[in-house]
Backbone bond lengths (Angstrom), bond angles and torsions (degrees), N, CA, C in turn:
res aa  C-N    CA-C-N  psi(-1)  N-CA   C-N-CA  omega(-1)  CA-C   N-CA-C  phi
1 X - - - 1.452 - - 1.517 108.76 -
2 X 1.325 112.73 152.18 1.516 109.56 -167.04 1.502 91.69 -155.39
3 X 1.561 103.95 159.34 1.525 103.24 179.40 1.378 147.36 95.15
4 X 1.443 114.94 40.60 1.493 121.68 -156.28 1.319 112.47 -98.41
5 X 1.256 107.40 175.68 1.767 105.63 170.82 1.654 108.80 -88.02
6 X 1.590 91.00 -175.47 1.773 104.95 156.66 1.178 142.33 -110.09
7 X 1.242 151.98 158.86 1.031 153.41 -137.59 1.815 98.59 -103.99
8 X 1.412 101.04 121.53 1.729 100.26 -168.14 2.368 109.57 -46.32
9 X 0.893 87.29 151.60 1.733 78.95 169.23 1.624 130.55 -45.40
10 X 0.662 102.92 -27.69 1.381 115.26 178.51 1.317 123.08 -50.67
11 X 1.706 106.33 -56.13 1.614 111.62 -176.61 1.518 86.88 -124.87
12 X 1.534 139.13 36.93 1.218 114.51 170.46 1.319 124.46 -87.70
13 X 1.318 114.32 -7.76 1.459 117.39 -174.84 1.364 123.94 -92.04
14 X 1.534 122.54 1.69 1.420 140.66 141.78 1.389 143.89 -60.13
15 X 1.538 87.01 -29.53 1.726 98.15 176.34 1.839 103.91 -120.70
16 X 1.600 91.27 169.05 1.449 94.74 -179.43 1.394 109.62 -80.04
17 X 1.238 130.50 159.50 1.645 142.53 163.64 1.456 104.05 -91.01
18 X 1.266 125.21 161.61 1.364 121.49 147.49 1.651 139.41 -103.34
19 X 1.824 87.56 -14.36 1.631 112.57 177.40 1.326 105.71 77.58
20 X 1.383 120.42 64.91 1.238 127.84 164.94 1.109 95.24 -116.04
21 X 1.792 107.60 164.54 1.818 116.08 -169.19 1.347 98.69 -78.43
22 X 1.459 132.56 135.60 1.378 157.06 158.48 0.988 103.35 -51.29
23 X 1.533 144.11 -8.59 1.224 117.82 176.10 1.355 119.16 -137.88
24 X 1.555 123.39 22.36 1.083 145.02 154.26 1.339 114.00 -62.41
25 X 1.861 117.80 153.18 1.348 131.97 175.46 1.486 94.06 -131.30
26 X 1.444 101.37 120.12 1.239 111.13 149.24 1.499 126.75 -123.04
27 X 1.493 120.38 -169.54 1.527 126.16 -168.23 1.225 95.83 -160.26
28 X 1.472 117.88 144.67 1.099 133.37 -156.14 1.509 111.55 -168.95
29 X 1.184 118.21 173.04 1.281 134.66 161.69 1.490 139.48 -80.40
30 X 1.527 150.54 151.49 0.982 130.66 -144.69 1.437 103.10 -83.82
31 X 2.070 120.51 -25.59 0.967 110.46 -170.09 1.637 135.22 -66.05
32 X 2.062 82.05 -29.28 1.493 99.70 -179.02 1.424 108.40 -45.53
33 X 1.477 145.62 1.52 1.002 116.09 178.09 1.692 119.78 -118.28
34 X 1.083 106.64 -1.43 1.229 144.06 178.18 1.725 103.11 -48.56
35 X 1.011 128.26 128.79 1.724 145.36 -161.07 1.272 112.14 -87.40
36 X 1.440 112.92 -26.87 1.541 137.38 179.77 1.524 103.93 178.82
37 X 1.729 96.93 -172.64 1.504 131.21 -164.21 1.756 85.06 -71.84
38 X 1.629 128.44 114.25 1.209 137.10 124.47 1.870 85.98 133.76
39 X 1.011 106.27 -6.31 1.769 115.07 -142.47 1.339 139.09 83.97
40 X 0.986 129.33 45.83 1.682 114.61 -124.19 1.656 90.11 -89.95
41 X 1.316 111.64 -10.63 1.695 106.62 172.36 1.585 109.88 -146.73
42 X 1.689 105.82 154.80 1.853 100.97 158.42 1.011 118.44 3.64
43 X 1.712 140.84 169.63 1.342 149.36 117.01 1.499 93.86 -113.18
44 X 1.448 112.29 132.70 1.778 110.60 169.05 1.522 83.72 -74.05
45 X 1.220 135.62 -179.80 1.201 162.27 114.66 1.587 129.03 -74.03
46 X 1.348 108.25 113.37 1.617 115.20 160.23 1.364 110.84 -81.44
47 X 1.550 137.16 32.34 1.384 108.08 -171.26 1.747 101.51 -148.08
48 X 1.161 100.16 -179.14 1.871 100.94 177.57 1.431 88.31 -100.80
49 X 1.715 129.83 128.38 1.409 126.67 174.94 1.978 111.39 -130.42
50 X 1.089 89.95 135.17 1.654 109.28 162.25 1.551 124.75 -99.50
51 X 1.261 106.85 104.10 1.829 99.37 -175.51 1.142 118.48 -117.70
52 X 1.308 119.27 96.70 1.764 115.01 -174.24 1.516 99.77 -80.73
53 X 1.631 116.39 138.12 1.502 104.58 162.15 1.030 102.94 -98.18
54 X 1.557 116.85 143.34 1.479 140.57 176.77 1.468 130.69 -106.12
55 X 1.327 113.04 10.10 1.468 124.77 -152.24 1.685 117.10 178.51
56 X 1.205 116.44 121.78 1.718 98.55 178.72 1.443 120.34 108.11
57 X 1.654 95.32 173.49 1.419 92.16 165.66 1.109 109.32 -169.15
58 X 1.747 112.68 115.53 1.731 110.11 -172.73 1.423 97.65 -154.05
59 X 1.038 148.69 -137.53 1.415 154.66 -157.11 2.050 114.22 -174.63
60 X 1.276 94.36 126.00 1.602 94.60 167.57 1.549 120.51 -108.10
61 X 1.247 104.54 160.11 1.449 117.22 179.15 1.667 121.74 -114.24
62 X 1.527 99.51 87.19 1.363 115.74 -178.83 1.682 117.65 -61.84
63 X 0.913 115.89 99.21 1.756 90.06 -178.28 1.354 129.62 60.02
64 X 1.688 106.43 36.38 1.384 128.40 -172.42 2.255 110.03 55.66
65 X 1.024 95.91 15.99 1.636 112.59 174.22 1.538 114.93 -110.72
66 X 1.574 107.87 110.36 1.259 109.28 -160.64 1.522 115.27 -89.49
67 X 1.672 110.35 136.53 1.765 102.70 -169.31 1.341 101.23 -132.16
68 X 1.327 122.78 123.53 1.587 129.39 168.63 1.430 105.36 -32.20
69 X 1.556 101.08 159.41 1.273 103.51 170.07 1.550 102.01 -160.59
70 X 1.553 113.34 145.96 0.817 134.31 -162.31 1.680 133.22 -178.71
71 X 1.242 133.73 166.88 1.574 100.37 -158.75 1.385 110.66 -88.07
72 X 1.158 101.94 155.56 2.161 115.40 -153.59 1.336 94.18 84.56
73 X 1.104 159.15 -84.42 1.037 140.09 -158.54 1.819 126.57 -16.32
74 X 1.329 113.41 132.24 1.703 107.66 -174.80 1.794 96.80 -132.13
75 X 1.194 83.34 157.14 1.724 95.55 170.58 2.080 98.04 -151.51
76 X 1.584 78.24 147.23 1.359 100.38 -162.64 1.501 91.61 -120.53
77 X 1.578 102.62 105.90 2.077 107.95 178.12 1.158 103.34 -133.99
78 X 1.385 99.99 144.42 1.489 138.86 -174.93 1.529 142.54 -93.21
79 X 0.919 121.43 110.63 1.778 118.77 -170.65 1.886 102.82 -39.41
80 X 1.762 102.38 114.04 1.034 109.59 -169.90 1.603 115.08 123.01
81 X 0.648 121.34 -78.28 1.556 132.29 179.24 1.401 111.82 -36.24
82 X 1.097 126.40 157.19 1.622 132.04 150.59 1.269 123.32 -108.07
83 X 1.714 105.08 147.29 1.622 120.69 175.24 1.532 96.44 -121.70
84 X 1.841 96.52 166.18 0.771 102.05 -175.16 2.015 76.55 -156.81
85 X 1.430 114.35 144.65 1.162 80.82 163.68 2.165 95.40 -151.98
86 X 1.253 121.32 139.61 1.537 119.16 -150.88 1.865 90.37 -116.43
87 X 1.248 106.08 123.92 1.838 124.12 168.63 1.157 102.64 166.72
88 X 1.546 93.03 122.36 1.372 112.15 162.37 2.132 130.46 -27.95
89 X 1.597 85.54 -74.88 1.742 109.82 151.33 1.140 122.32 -92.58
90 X 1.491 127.60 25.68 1.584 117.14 168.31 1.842 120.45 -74.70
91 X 1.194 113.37 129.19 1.168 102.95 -168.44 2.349 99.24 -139.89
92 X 1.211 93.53 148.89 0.830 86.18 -170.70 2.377 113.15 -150.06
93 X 1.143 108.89 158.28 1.673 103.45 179.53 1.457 104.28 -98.96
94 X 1.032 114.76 127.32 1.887 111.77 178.48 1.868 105.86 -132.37
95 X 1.129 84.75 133.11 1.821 108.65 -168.41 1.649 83.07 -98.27
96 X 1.424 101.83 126.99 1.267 125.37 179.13 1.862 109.04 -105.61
97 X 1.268 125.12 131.88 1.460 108.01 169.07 1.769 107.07 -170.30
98 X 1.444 110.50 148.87 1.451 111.54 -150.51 1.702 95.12 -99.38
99 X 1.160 127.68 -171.39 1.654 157.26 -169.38 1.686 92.83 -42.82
100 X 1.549 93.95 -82.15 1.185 116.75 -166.77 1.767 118.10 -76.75
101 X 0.921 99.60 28.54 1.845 90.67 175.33 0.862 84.62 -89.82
102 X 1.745 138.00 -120.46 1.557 135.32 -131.98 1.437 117.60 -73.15
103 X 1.665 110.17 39.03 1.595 120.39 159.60 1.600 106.40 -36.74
104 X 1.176 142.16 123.96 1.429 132.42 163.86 1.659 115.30 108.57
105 X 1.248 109.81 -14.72 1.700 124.03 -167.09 1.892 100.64 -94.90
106 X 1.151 103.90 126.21 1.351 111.70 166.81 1.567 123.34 -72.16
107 X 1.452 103.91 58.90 1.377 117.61 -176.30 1.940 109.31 -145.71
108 X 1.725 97.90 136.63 1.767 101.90 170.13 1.252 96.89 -110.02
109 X 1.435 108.83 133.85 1.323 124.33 -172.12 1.722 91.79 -100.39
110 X 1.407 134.95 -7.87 1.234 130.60 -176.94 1.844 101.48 -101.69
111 X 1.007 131.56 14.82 1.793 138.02 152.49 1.213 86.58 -86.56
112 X 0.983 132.33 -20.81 2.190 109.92 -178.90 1.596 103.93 -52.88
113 X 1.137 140.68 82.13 1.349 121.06 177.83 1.954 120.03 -47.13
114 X 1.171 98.92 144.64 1.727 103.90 -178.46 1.488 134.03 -10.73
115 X 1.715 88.90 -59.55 1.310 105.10 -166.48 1.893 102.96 -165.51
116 X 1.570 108.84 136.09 1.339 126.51 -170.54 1.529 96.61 -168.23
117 X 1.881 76.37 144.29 1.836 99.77 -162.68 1.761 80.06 -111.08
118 X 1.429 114.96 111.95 1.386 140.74 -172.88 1.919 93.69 -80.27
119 X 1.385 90.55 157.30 1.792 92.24 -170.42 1.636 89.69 -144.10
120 X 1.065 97.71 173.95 1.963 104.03 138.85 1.600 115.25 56.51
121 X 1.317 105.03 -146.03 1.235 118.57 177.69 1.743 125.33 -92.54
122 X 1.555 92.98 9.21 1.349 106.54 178.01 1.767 96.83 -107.81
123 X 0.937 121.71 -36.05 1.721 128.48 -176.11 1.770 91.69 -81.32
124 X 0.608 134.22 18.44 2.123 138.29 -173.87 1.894 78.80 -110.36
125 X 1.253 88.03 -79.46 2.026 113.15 -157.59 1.594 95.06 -33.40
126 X 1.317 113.29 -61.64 1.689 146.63 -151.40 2.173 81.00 -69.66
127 X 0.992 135.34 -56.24 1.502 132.16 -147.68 1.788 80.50 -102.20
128 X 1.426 134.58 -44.47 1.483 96.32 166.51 1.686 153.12 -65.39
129 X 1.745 87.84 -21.14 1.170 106.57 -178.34 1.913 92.17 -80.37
130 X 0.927 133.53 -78.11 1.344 132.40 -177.87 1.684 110.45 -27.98
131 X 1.324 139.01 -35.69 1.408 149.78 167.28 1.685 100.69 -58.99
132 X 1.301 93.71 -77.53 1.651 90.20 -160.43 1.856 108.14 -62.63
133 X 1.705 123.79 -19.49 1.492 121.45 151.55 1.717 119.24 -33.18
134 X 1.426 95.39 -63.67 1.388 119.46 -165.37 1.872 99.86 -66.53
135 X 1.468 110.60 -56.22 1.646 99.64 178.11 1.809 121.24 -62.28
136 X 1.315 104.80 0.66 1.528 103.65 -169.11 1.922 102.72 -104.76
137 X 1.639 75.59 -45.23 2.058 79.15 175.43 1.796 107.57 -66.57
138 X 1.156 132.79 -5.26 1.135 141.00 168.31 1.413 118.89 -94.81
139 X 1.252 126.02 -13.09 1.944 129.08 -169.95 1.140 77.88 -123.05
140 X 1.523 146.78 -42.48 1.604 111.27 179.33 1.318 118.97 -121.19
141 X 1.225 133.44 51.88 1.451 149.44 162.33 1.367 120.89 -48.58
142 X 1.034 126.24 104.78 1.321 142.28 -163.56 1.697 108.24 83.20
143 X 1.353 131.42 27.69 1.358 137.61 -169.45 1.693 101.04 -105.59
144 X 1.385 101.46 92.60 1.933 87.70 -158.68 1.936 96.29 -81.14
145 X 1.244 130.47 29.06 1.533 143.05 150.71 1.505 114.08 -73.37
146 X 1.358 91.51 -29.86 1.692 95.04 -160.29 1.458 111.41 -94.49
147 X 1.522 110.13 -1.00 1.646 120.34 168.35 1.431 111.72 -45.01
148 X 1.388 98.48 -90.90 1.485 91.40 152.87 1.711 137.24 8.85
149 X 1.042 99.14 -73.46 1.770 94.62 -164.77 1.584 81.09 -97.81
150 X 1.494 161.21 -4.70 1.053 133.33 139.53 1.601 117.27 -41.21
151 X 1.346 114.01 -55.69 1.224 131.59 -157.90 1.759 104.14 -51.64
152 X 1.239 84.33 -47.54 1.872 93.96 -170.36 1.831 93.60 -89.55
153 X 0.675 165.15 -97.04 1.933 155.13 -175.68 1.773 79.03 2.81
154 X 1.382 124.00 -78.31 1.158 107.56 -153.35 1.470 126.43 -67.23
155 X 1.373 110.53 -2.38 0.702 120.53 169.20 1.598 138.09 -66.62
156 X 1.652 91.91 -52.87 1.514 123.92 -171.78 2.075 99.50 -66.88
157 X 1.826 103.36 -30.85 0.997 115.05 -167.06 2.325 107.00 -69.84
158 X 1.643 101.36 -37.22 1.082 133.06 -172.59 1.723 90.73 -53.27
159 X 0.940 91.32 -68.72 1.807 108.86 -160.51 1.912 107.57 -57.05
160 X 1.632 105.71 -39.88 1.455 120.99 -176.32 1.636 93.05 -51.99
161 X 1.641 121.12 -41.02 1.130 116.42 -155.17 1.791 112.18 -74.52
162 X 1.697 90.09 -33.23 1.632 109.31 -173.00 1.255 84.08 -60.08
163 X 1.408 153.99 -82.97 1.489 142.95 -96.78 1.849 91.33 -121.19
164 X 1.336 126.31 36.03 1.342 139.54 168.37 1.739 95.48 -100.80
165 X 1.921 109.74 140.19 1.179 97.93 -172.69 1.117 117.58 -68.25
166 X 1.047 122.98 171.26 1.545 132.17 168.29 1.648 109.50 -53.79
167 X 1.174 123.73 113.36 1.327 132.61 160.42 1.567 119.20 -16.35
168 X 1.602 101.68 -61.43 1.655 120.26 -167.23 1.435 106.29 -66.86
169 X 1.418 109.50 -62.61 1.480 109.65 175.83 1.782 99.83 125.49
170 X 1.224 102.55 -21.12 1.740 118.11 177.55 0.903 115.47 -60.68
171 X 1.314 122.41 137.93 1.633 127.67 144.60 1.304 127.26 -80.10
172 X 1.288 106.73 138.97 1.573 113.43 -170.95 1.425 110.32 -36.55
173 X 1.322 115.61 154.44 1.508 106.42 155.98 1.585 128.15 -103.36
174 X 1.410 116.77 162.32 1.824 117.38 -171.20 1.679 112.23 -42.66
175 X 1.521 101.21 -35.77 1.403 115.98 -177.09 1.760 120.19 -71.84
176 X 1.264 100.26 -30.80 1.590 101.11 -169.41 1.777 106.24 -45.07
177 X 1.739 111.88 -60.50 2.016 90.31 -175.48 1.486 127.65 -49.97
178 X 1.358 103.11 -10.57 1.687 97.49 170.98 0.779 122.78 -82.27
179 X 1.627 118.51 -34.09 1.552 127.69 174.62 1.442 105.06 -79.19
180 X 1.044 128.10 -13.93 1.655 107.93 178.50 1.459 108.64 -104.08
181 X 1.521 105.86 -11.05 1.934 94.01 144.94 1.155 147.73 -92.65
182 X 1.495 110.64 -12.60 1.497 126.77 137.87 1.385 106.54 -34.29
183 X 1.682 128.93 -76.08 1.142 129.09 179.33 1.812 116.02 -35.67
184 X 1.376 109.29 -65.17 1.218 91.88 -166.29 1.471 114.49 -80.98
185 X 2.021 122.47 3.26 1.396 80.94 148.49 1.516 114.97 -104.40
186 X 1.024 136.10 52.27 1.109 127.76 149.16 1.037 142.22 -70.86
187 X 1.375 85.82 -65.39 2.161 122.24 144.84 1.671 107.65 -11.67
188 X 1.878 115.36 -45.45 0.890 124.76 163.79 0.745 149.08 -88.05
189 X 1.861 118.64 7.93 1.980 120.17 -152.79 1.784 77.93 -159.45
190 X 1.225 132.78 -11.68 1.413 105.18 -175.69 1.861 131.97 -59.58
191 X 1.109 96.28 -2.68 1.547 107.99 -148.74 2.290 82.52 -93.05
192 X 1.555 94.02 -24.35 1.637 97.73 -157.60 1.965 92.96 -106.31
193 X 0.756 103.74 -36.31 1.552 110.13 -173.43 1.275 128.21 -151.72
194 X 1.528 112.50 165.26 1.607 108.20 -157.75 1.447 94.38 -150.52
195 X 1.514 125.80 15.04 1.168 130.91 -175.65 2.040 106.66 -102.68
196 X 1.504 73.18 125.38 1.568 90.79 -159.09 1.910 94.67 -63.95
197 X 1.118 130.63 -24.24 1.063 153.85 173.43 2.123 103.72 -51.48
198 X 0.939 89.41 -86.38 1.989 99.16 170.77 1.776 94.07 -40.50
199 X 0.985 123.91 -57.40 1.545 95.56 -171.67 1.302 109.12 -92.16
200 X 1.039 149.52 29.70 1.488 157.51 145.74 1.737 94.84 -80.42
201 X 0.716 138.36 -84.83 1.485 151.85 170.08 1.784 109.19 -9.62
202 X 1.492 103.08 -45.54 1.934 117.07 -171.84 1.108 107.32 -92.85
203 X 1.437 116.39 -26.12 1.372 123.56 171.82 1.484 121.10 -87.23
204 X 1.491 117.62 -30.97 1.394 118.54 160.25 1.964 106.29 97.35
205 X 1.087 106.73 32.32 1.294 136.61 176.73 1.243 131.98 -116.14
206 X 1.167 134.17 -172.10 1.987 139.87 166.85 0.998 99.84 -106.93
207 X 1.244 103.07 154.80 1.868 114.55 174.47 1.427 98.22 -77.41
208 X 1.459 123.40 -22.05 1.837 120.63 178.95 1.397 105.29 -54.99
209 X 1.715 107.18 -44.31 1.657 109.07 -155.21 1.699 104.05 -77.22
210 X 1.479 119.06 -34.26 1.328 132.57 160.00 1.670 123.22 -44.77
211 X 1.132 107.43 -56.58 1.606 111.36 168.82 1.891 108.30 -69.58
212 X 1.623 92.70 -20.55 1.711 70.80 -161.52 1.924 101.45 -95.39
213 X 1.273 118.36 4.00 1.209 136.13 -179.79 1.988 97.37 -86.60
214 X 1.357 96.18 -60.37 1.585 87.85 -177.59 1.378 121.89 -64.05
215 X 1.034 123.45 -27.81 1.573 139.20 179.13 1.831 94.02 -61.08
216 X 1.452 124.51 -58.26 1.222 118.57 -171.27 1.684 113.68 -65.51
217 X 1.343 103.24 -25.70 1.777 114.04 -178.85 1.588 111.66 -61.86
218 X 1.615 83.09 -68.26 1.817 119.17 -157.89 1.589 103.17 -81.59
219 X 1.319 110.35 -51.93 1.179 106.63 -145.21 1.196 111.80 93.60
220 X 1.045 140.84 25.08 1.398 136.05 -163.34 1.745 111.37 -159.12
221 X 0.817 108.08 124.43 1.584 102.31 157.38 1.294 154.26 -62.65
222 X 1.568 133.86 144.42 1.617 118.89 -149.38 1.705 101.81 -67.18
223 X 0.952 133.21 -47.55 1.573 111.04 175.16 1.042 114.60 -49.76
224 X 1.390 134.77 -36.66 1.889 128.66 -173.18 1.519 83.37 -75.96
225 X 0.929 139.19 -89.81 1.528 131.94 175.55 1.241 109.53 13.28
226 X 1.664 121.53 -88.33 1.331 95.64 -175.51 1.495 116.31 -93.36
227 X 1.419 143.35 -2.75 1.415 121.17 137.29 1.666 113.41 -20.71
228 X 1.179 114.49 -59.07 1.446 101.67 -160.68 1.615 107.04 -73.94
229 X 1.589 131.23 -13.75 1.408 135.45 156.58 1.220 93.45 -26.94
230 X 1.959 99.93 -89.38 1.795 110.42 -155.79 1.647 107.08 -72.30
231 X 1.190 114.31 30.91 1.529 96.75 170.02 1.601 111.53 -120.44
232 X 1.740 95.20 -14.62 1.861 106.96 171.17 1.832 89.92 -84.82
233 X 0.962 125.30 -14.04 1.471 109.92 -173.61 1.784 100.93 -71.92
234 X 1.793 108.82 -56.12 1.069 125.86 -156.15 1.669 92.60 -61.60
235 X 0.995 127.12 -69.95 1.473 144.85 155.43 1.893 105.42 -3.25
236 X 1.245 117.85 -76.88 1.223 126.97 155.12 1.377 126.07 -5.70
237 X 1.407 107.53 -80.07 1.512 131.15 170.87 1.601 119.04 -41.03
238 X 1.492 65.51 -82.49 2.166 82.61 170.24 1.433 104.95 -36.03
239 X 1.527 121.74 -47.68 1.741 103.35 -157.04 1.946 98.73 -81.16
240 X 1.370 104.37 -42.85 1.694 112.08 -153.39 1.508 102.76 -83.65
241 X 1.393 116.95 -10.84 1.947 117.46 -155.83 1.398 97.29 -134.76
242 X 1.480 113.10 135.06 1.130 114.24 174.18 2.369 109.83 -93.37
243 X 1.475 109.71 47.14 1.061 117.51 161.34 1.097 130.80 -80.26
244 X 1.542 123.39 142.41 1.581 119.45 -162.90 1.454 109.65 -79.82
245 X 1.282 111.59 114.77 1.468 114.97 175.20 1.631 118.30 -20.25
246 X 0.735 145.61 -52.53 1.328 159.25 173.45 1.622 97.36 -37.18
247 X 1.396 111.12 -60.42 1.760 90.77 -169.50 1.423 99.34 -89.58
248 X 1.111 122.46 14.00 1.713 109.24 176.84 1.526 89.72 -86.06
249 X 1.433 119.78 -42.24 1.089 96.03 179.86 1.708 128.76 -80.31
250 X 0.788 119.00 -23.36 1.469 124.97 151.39 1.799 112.92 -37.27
251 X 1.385 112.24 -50.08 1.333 108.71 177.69 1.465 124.13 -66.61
252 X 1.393 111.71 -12.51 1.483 123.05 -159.56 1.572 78.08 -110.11
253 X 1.246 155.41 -7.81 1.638 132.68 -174.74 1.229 113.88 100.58
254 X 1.351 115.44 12.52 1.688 125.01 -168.46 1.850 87.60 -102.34
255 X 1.121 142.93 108.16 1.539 131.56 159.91 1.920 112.17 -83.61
256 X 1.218 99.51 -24.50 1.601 85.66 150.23 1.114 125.91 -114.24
257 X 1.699 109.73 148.12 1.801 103.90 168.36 1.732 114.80 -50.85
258 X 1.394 124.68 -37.69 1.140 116.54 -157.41 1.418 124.90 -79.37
259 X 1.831 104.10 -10.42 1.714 113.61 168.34 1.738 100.43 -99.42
260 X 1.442 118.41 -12.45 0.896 97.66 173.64 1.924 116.96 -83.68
261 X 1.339 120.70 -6.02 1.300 124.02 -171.97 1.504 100.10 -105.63
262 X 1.667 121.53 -19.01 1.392 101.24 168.46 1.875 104.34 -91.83
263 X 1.308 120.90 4.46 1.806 111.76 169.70 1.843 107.32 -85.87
264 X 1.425 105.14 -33.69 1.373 93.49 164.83 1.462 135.84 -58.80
265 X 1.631 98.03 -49.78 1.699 101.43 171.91 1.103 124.47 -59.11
266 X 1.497 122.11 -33.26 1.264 103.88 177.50 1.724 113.03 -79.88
267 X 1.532 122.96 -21.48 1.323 100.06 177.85 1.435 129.11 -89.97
268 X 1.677 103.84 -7.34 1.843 104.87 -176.29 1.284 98.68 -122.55
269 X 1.685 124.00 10.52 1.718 117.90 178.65 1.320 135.05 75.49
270 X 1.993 105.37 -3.98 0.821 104.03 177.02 1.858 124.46 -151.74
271 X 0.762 142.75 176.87 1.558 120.52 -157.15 1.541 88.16 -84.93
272 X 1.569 111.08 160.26 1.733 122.86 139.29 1.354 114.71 -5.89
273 X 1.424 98.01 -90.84 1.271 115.13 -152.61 2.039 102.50 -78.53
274 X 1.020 106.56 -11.32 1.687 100.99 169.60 1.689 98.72 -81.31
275 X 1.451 117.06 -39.63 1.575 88.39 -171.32 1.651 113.52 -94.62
276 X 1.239 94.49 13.95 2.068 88.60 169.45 1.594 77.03 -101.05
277 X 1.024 155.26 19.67 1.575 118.89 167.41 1.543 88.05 -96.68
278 X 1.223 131.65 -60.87 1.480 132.33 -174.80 1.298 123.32 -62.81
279 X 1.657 112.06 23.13 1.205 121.35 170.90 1.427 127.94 -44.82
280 X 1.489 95.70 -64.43 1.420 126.65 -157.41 2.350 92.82 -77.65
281 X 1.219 112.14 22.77 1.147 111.89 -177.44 1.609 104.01 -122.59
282 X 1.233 134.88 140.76 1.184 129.53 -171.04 1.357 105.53 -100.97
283 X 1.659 115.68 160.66 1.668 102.52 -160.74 1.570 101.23 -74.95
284 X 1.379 99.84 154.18 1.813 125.31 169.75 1.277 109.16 -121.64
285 X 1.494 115.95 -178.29 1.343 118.00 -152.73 1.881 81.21 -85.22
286 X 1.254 114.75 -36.09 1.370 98.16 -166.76 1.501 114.54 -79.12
287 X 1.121 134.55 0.94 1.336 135.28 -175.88 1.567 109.88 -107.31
288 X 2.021 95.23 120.52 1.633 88.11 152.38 1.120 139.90 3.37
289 X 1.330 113.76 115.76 1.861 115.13 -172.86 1.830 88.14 -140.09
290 X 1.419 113.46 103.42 1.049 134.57 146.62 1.196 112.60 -11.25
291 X 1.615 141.61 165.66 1.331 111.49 -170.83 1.950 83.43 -124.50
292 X 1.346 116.08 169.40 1.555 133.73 -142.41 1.593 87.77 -82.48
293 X 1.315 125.76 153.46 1.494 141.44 168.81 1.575 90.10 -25.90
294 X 1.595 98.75 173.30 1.814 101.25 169.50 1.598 96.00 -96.06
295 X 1.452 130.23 -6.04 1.787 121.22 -158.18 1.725 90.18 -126.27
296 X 1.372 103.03 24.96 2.022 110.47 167.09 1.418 99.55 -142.31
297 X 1.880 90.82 142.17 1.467 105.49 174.11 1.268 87.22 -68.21
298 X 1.767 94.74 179.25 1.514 108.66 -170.82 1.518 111.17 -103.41
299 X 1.457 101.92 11.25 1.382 94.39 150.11 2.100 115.54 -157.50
300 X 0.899 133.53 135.71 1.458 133.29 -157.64 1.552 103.78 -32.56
301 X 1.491 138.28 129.76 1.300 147.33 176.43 1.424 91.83 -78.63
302 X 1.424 107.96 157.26 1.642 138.12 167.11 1.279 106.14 -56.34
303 X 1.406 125.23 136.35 1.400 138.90 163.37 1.577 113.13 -43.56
């Protein structure tokens, strides 16, 4: 597989690129993404990815959050994040596609929720549309006509996913648009600040209405909120990059290693440098488990 996007501005200057065209679609296989022979560690991802499994049965690790896998099963990953995903015979089709493809398309490719175990007559729709993607980005590869009708399949495919019910069964709550603009500026300011205060201020709100929005979401409060940003960032690094702890923490707003190794311990339990050694180990019941996105149950809902 060849050909990915880039990582929006925001958080691109943390992770590596590879310099593939942003506005290519490709399709591929599950291994192509694979870091080495078995997985033996992370891959961050530079790209927007679709992974149906088709075969097998093993489990991936979304963002250090572990999700069965099996066939119908989908996962929806993001430029930034890390996978990891462990089966012998797990095999799977993954739709590759960068920033700028569906510039102009009346479609959010971020309503794809994470991860859903496809059934029925929705896992039929979901494995034809993904087939006939995959046989077309393959018969016209390098066919710069055929952008186009890539662009829109993935599109039509994007949207099939949005209008699948909701997993949970919930209705939003009053609080969620505050909290998901908290989120996205975080998305944008974590690297510079962690003061729940500065994004109350950009957002044009109270830090009351911020804590009292995340508390109704998360369970959690807007400083743990974005603590837990820069600690999936730090987390990130450490597992997928062989960078010296020290400037990750420098990159995250830490100018010393030594506040930056006591903000880790207290939020993942365990030092830096203990959890890049236990990288290359996939999670067990006894190991640290990061705790689940704030916009995922804490464990995959029923199809």
């Amino acid at each position: 597989m060849v050909n990915t996007g880039q990582l929006p501005p925001a958080t691109r200057t943390d992770l590596p690129t590879l310099g593939y065209d942003p506005d290519d679609i490709t399709t591929g296989a599950l291994g192509d993404l694979a870091p080495g022979p078995g997985w033996s560690r992370p891959v961050l991802l530079d790209a927007d990815l679709l992974i149906l499994v088709t075969s097998g049965h093993g489990s991936a690790e979304l963002d250090f959050r572990a999700l069965p896998c099996r066939p119908g099963a989908l996962l929806r990953a993001r430029p930034g994040q890390v996978l990891r995903c462990l089966g012998a015979q797990l095999d799977a089709t993954v739709v590759r596609w960068g920033a700028g493809t569906l510039s102009g398309l009346d479609v959010d490719p971020d309503a794809v929720p994470p991860y859903r175990q496809l059934a029925g007559e929705d896992e039929d729709a979901v494995i034809s549309e993904v087939t006939q993607l995959t046989v077309d980005a393959d018969r016209h590869a390098g066919v710069p006509a055929a952008a186009a009708l890539l662009r829109h399949q993935l599109a039509v495919l994007l949207l099939r996913l949005t209008m699948l019910p909701a997993a949970s069964g919930r209705a939003p709550r009053p609080e969620t648009e505050a909290f998901q603009r908290l989120r996205r500026e975080v998305e944008r300011g974590y690297q510079h600040t962690r003061r729940v205060e500065d994004y109350a201020a950009r957002i044009g709100c109270s830090v009351r209405t911020l804590t009292r929005a995340c508390l109704a979401v998360t369970g959690r409060s807007a400083k743990q909120v974005i603590d837990d940003r820069v600690a999936l960032q730090a987390r990130r690094l450490l597992a997928a990059t062989d960078e010296p702890i020290a400037r990750i923490g420098r990159r995250l707003g830490f100018p010393e290693p030594t506040n930056f190794g006591r903000f880790f311990t207290r939020e993942v339990g365990m030092s830096p440098g203990a959890f890049r050694a236990a990288r290359e180990h996939p999670l067990t019941v006894g190991m640290v488990r990061p705790r689940p996105p704030a916009d995922s149950p804490a464990r995959p809902g029923p199809a």
